[in-house]
N, C-alpha and C positions, 0 to 999 in steps of 0.2 A: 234554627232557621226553618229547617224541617217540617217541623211542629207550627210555627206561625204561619207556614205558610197552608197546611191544611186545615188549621182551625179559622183563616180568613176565607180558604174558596168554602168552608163549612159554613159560616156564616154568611156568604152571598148567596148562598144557595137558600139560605131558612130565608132571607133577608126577599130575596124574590119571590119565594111562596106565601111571605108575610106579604108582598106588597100585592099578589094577586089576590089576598085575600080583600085587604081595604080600596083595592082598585074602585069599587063601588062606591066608595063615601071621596073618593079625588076624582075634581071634574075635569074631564079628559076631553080631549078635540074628538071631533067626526073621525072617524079613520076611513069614511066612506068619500073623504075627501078626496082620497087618493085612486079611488075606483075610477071618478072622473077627474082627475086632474091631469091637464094637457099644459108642461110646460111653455113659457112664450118663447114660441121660434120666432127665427129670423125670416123676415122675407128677401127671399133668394134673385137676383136679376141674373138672366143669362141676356149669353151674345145672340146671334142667327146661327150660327152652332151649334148653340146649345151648351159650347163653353160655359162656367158658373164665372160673371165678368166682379160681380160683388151681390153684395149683402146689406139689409138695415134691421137694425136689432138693439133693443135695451140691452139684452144680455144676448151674446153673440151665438147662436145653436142651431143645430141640424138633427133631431132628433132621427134615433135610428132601433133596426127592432132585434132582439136577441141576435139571431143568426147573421146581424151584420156587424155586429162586435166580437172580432178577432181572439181564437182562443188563448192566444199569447197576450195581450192586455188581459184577460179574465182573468188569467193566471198569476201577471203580472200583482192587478188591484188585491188578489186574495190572498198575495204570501205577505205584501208589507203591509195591507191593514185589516185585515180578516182570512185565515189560515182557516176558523173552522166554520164559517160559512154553511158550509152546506149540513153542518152537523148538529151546528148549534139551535135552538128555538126561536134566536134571535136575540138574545143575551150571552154573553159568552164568563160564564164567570172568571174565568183561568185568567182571560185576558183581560179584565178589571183588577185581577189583582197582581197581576202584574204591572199594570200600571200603577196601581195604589201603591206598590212597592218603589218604582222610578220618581213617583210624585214625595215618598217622605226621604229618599234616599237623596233627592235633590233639594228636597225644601222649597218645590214650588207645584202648579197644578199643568204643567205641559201634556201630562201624558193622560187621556181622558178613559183611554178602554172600552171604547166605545165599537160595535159593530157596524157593517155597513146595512143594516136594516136600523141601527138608531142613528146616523148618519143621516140616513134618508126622512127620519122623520123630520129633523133638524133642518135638511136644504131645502124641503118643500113645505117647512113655516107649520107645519104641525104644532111643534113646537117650538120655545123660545134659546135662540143661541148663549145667553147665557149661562157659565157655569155656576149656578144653585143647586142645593140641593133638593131640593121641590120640582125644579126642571128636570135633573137626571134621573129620578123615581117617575118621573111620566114617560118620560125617552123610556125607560124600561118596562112599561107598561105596553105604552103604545108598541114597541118593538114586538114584542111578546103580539098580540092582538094583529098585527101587519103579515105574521108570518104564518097566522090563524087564517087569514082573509086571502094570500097572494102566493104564489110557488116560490123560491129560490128564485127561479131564471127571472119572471114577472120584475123581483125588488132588485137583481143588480141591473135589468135592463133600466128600471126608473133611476136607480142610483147613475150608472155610468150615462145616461142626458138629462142630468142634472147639475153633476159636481163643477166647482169651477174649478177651469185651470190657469188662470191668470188671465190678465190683458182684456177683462172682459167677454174670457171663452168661456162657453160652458157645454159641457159633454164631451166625447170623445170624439165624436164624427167634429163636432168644429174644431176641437183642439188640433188635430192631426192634421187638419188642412192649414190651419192657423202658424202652427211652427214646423210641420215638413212639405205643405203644398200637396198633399194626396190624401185621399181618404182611407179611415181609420181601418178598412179590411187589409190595406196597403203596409199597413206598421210591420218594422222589424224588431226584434226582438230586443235589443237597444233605445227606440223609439217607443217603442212601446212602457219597456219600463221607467224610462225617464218621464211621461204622461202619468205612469202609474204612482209616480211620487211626487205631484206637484199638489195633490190636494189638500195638501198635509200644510204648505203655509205655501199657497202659491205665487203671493209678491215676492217672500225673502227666496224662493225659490228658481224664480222665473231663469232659465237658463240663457234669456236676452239680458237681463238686467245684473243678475249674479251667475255668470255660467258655470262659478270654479262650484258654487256651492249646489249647484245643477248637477254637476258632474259626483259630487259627493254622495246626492242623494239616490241618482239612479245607480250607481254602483252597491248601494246597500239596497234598493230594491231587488239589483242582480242577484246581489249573495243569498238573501230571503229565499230568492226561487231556487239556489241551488241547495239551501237550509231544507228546502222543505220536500226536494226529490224531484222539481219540474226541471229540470235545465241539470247535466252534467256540466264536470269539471271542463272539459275543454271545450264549450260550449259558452262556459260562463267566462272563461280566461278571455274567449274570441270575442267577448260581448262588452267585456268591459277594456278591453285595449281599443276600440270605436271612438270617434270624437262624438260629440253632443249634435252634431250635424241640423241645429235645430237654429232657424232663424225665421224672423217673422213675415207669414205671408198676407199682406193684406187683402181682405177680401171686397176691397177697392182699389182695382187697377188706377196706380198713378197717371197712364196715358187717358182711365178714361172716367179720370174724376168729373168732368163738368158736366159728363152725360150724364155717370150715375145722380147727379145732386139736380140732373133734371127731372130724372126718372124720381126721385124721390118728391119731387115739390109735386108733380103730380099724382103721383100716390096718396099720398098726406092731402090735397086738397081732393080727391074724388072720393078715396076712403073712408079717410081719416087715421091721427098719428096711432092710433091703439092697435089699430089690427095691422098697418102697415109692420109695426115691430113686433107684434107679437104674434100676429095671425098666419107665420109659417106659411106667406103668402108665395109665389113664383110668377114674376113677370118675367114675360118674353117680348123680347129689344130687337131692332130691327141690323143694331153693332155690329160692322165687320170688325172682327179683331186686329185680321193685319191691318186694312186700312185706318185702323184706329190707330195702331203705333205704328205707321209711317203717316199721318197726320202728327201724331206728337212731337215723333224725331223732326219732321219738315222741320213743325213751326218753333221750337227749341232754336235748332241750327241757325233758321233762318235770321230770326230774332238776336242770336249771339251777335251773328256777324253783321248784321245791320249796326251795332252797339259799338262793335271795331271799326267802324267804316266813319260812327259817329263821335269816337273818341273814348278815353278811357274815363268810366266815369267814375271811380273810385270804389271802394270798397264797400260790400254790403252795410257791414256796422264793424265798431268793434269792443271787444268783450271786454279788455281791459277796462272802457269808457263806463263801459255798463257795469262797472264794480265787482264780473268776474274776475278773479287772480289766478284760480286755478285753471289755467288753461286746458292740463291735461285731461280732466274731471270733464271738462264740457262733452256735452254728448249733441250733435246737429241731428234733426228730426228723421232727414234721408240717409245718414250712415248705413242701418241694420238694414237697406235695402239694394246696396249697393253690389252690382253684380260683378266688379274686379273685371271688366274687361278694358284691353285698350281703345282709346276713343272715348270714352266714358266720362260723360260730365258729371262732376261732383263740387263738392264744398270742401272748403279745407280754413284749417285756423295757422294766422303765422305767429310760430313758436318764435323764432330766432331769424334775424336780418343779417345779412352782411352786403357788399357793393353787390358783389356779384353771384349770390345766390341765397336763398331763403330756405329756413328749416321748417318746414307746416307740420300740422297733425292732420292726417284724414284717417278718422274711425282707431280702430288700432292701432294703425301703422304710419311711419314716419313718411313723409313725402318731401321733397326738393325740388326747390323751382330756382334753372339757372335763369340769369340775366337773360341769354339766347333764347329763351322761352317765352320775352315779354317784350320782343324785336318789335312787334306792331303798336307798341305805345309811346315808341320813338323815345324811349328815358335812356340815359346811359352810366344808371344806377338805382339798384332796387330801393335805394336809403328813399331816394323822391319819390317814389313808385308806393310802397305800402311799409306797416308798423306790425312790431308783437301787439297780437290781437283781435287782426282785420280776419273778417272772416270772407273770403273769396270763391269763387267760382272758377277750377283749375278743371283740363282736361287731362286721365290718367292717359301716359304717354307709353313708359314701360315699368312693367312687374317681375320685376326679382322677386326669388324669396324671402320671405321675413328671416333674418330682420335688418333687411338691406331696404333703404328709403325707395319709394314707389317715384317716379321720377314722371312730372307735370308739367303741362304748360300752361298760361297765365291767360284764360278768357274773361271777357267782358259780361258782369251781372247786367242784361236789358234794364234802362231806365225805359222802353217803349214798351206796350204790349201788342197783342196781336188776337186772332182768329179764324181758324179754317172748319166751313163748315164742308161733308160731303153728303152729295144727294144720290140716288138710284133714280133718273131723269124720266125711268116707265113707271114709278109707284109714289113715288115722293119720298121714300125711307131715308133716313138720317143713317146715312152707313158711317159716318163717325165726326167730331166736333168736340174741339178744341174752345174753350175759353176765355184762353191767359196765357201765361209763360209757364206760370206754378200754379195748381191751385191751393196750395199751402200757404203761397206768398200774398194769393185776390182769390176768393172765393167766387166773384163777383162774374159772371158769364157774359162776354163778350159776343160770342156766338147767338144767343136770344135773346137777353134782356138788354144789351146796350141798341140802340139806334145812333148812325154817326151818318154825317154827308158823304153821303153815295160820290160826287162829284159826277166825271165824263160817266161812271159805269151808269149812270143814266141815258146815255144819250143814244144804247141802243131802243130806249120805248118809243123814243122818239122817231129814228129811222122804220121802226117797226107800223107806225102809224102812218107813215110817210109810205110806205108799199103798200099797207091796207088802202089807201086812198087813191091807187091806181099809178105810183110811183116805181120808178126801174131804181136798181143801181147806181145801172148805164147812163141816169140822166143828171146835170149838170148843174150847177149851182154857182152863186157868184161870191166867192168869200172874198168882204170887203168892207171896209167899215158901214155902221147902219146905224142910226141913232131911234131907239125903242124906247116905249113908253115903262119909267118905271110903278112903283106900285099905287105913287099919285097921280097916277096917270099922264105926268110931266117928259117931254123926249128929252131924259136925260142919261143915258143908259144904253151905251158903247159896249158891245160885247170882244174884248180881248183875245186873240187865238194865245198858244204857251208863248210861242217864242216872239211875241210883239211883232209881229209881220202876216200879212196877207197872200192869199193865193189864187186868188182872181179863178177865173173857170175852172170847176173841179166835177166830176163825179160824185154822188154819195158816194159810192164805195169809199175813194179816196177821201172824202170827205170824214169817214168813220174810221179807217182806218188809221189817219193821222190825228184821230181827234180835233177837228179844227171848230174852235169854239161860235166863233163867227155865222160857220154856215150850220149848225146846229139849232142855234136859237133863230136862224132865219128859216129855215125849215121848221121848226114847229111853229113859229109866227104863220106859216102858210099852213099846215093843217089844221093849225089851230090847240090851243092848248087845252081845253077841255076834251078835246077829242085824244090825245094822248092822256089824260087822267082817266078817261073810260078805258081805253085799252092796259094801263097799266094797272087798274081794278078787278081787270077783267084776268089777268095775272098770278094776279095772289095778293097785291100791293096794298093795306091797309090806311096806312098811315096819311096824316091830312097834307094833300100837297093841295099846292094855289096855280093858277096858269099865266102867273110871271114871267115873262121871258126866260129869265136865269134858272128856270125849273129846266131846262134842258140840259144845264150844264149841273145837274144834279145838288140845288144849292136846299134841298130839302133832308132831312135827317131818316134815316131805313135799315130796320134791321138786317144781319148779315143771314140768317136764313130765310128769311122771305126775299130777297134778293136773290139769294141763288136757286130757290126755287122757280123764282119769276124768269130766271135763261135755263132754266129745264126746261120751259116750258118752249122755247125754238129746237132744241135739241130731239124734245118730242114730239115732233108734228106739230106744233101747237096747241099738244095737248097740257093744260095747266093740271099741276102737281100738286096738294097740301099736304107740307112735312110732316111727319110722323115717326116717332122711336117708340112705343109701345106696341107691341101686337096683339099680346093676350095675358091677362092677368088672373092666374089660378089659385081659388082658394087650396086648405091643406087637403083636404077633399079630394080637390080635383075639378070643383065647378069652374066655369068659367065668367068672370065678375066685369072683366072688362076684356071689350076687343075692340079692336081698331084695324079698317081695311084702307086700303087705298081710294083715295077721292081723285078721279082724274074727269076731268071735261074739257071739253072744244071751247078753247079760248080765241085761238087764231087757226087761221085755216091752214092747209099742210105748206098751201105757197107761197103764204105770207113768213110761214116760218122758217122756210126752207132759205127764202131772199136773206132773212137775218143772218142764219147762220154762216150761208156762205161768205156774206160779205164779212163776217165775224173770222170766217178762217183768215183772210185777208190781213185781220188785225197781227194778225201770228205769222203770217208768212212773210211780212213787208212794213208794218206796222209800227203803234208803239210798243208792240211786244213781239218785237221780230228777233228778242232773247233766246225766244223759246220756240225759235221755227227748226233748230236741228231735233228739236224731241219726234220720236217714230211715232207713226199713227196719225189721223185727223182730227189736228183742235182747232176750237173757235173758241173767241174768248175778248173779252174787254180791258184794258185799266181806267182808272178811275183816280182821282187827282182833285184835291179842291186847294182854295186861295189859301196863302199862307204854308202849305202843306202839313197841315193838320191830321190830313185823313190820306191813304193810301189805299189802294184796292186793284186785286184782279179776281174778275170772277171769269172761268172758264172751264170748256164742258170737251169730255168726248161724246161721241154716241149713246156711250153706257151712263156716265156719272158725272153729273157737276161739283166742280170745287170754286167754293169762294176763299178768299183770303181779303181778311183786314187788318191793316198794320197802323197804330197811331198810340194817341195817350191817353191817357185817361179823363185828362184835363184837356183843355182844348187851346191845346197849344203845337207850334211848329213842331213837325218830328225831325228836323232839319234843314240845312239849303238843299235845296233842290230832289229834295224826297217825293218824287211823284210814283205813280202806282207802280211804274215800270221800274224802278228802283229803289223800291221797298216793301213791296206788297209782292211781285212779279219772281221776284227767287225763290221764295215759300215757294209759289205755287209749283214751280218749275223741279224743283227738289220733290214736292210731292208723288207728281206726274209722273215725273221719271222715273221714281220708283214702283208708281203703280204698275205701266207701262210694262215696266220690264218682268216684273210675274206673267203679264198676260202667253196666251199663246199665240204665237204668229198672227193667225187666220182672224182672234179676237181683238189683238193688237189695230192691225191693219181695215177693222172694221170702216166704212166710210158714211159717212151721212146722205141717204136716200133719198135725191128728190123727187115732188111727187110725180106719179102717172101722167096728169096730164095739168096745164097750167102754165109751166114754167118749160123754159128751152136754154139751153149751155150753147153758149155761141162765141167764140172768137171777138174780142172787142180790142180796139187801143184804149191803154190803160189812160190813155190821158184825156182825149176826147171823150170817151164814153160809147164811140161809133163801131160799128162794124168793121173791124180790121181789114184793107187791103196791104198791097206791097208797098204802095205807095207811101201810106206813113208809117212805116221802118219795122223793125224785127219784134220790139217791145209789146209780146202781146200776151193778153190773158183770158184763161176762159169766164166768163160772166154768166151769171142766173138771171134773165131777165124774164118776164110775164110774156107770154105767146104771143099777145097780140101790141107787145112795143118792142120787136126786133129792130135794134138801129137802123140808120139807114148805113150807109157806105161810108167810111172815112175819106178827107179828102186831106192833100196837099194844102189846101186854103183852112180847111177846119183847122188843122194840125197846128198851119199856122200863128191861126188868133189863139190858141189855145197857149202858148209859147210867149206870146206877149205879157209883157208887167200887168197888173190887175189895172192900175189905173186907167192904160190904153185899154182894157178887155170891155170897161165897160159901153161903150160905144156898139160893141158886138154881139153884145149878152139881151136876148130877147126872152119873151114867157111871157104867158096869161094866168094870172094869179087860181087854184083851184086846179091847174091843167098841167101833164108832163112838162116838165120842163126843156125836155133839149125834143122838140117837133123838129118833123122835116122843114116846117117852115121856118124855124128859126134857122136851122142849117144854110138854111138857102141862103137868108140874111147874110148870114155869116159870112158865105160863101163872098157874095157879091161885091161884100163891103172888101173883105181880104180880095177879092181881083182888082177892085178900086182902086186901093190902095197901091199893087203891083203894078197899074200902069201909070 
């Protein structure tokens, strides 16, 4: 054996000086390829951080340069697939015949013997993958010629960001973030070697998909380095007793899919799709991270429990139906990300039924769902409730050790979806937005590309125009039936408040803050609806609306972030905002290809916006969203509500940041009885808030909304009249934003009066000149005289 084995390294050795010879007459690739050749990176998206939030990439890479590849992988790559490396020319014959020996010993061609300089010429298409023998005499050629042209360090730095390691990684810097979440200077000497042995068959290898055979191969990579003098005995004992600690990290945040897939459609259309995946490009996103994931968690939550409120809607699918049998085998797409905490929404398959409790599979481990777990579906047996097979949506409750069952409760998969977008109300930045429920489940962006009717959350443009026009709060309106001209211009066209009933003399304020439909559409009939379509342009408000009457009541379709940018723009003096999540997009270089600043203008004046907002805190303090008057801090904010209840909406703002929220379906259909914004839309938001809220610090928290210098005056009014508060009419009193120069007059016992009367008597009382404040001294006086009339 002796004997064959030096009369074979004898003849690879004549065998390579014979093939240098006829190198000349074999036509061989550029090798000058590789001088310039710049594998295709990933282009990289960070947060406002500077967080790395994801990536797009054909093949997934983060190329890196010698000195940032870790000398524990180098060491690693060179004991299991090249030992003599740095000795050899770039052929190694020992190690070809070595392999030639495992290849006839086994009766097949697995083992090639090949170096990481003919490797490299292999991954970077020099040559062809194929095992011929015409190809492995140019691999040896070219090797030979590469090691001529390039140092050592130069070919394994091209080797190690090139090689794949599964899943669509390639190189080391992505690998290591790919399956330990930290970059590859970070590797431990387990980590490392486990990396270092997946190139070798990296699907059968993948230590997500086969981990036992993961775990086989890094442990022979261990031994390698202890074979070869890098790593002692109790070094290598400590290294191989480690679990594979390696799970996959995607470098697309689940919270903040639907941004990244925005950031990408814009890429791809300014770019184009070449350079975006391969041009190692780095945009910078305008992302807060946290507020990205408590916008997910919100609208996750919120969405669940809207779902239980709306009934149990059955089971996602199930497997059985779908001609899976092997239930164990099934693998669901979110397992490998599952981070085992309590609380924690996942998916689970039911193995086994009984009355009173269910055997599931989630991921590895067994899980158990008692009857007591699925109390809110009112069944008083799992048998009615679900089947071996259903794949469900459970919350992990407690975690025992394996391999004691992970013990669940039984939540509701959303047949509704939803959207929350957030704004920075001084720049227009998208600090973060939501989609969907999944985006695994709708790809489809709820947040930008869907438009749905707005409903009430219109009817601040309206009020808004209605103060630009020289209108108060404080002044009074008569909510009471009116028949309006519909689009034929025919009076047929009764505008309905929610609860089928009137309320005769009102204040806007009160008017807006209970949403009353009535005097909405009669106030824009008195500005005029074209004059609210310029203001709401003037916004940010795109889309085609008509000055219908029923445009007041939001019966036009608007997307959810031009929407909440259009109530940035009262939050910010009136200064109007255009959204934006890109800030600068850096080739690999380092040029800068695209930038994007902030677009802000004078849309509304400070006093006009200041009137909005205040009367918007209104909404929240007393309101339809008087949910969310215990949350700390100053908010203003809307709901939104159309026929049928179709659509749901609250958009609302502090000082710093507006949050809208949409809740509905896809289809345009009821999302329930009596699902209006305040009851479907209004807990997202409030869930959001409160957690924003409670990061903030005190002094930031407690910020308050600034009116302006000069314009407007805070004064004492009765809530009910609209007039300047005396003693006279009772304790009930609130501060009011009204314009400096329509300070009420005095409240009186007589106003108080008519104001207390059914709407039908109010009308007799109810004075105004169409274009003109509505509640004048001289209508008071009216008032007045009629109410003493009356008293004697």
């Amino acid at each position: 054996m002796r004997w064959l084995l030096v009369g074979l390294l004898a003849g690879l050795a004549v065998g390579a000086i014979a093939a240098v010879v006829v190198a000349r007459f074999i036509q061989l690739p550029a090798v000058e390829a590789l001088t310039a050749y710049q594998p295709p990176a990933a282009t990289v998206v960070k947060a406002r951080d500077g967080s790395v939030i994801g990536s797009f990439a054909a093949e997934r890479r983060l190329p890196v340069t010698f000195e940032q590849i870790p000398k524990v992988f180098r060491d690693a790559v060179l004991a299991v697939e090249d030992a003599n490396f740095y000795k050899h020319p770039g052929v190694d014959p020992s190690g070809m015949a070595r392999a030639f020996l495992r290849n006839v010993l086994s009766l097949s061609k697995a083992q090639g013997g090949s170096t990481i300089t003919q490797q490299l010429a292999r991954n970077v298409g020099i040559v062809s993958r194929e095992k011929r023998l015409m190809r492995k005499l140019k691999e040896i050629l070219l090797a030979i010629e590469i090691e001529q042209r390039f140092s050592k360090d130069q070919i394994f730095t091209l080797y190690a960001n090139q090689v794949n390691f599964g899943h669509g990684v390639y190189g080391v810097e992505a690998a290591a973030r790919f399956y330990f979440g930290k970059p590859a200077s970070a590797l431990t000497l387990p980590e490392a070697a486990l990396l270092a042995g997946l190139p070798q068959r990296p699907t059968d290898l993948s230590p997500i998909d086969h981990p036992e055979r993961a775990l086989r191969r890094r442990n022979h990579v261990l031994k390698r380095m202890l074979e070869e003098g890098m790593i002692d005995r109790t070094t290598y004992e400590k290294a191989i007793a480690e679990p594979l600690g390696a799970s996959p990290h995607l470098d697309r945040e689940t919270s903040a899919a639907y941004f990244l897939e925005e950031v990408r459609r814009s890429l791809e259309e300014k770019l184009g799709s070449e350079l975006l995946l391969e041009g190692g490009l780095t945009a910078e996103t305008t992302l807060d991270p946290t507020l990205q994931r408590l916008a997910e968690e919100a609208l996750r939550e919120g969405l669940v429990e809207l779902q239980k409120r709306l009934g149990w809607p059955g089971a996602l699918r199930n497997l059985i139906d779908e001609g899976i049998k092997d239930l164990k085998a099934f693998r669901h797409p979110s397992w490998p990300f599952l981070k085992w905490q309590p609380g924690e929404l996942t998916y689970a398959v039911v193995q086994e039924v009984k009355a009173q409790e269910a055997k599931l599979i989630i991921g590895s481990r067994e899980g158990r769902l008692p009857l007591a777990e699925a109390q809110w579906t009112k069944r008083t047996s799992l048998y009615s409730l679900i089947k071996p097979g259903d794949v469900l949506l459970v919350r992990l409750k407690t975690l025992p050790p394996a391999p004691a069952p992970v013990e669940v409760s039984l939540e509701a998969e959303p047949k509704v979806e939803g959207a929350i977008v957030v704004l920075d109300n001084r720049t227009g930045a998208i600090l973060a937005l939501v989609g969907g429920f999944d985006f695994n489940r709708s790809q489809f962006d709820r947040a930008m590309q869907a438009k749905r009717q707005v409903g009430s959350a219109f009817k601040p443009f309206v009020y808004a125009t209605a103060f630009e026009a020289g209108y108060s709060p404080a002044d009074t309106i008569l909510d009471a039936p009116v028949l309006l001209p519909d689009e034929h211009g025919l009076p047929t066209y009764c505008p309905l408040n929610y609860y089928r009933k009137y309320f005769g003399i009102v204040t806007l304020r009160y008017a807006l803050e209970h949403s009353l439909n009535a005097s909405a559409v009669k106030l824009q009939q008195m500005v005029g609806g074209e004059r609210v379509i310029e203001l709401a342009r003037r916004l940010g408000i795109r889309e085609e609306l008509h000055p219908y009457p029923s445009m007041a009541l939001g019966s036009f379709e608007l997307p959810v972030v031009s929407t909440a940018a259009a109530y940035a723009a009262f939050a910010n003096g009136g200064m109007a905002v255009e959204p934006f999540f890109l800030t600068k997009v850096r080739d690999a270089q380092g040029q800068v290809l695209v930038e994007n600043r902030p677009r802000v203008r004078q849309a509304l004046s400070e006093q006009v916006a200041f009137l909005v907002t205040h009367t918007l805190e209104g909404v929240i303090q007393r309101g339809t969203a008087a949910k969310a008057a215990s949350l700390p801090g100053h908010l203003a904010g809307k709901t939104g509500t159309t026929d049928a209840y179709t659509d749901a909406w609250f958009i609302g703002y502090s000082p710093r940041i507006t949050c809208a929220v949409w809740v509905g379906r896809d289809k345009k259909e009821p999302i329930g009885r009596r699902m209006t914004g305040a009851e479907a839309a209004l807990p997202t938001w409030i869930r959001f808030m409160q957690a924003y809220l409670e990061r903030l610090p005190a002094g930031v928290r407690d910020e308050e909304f600034q009116p302006p210098s000069s314009g407007v005056t805070l004064i004492a009014v009765d809530p009910r009249t609209g007039l300047r508060a005396t003693p006279e009419c009772g304790e009930n009193v609130i501060l009011e934003a009204v314009p400096e120069s329509k300070v009420p007059v005095a409240c009186s016992p007589q106003a108080h009066a008519v104001a207390e009367l059914p709407w039908e008597r109010q009308m007799g009382y109810y004075t105004f000149k169409p274009g003109e404040p509505i509640t004048t001294p001289e209508a008071v006086a009216v008032a007045n005289a009629k109410a003493a009339e009356k008293d004697n």
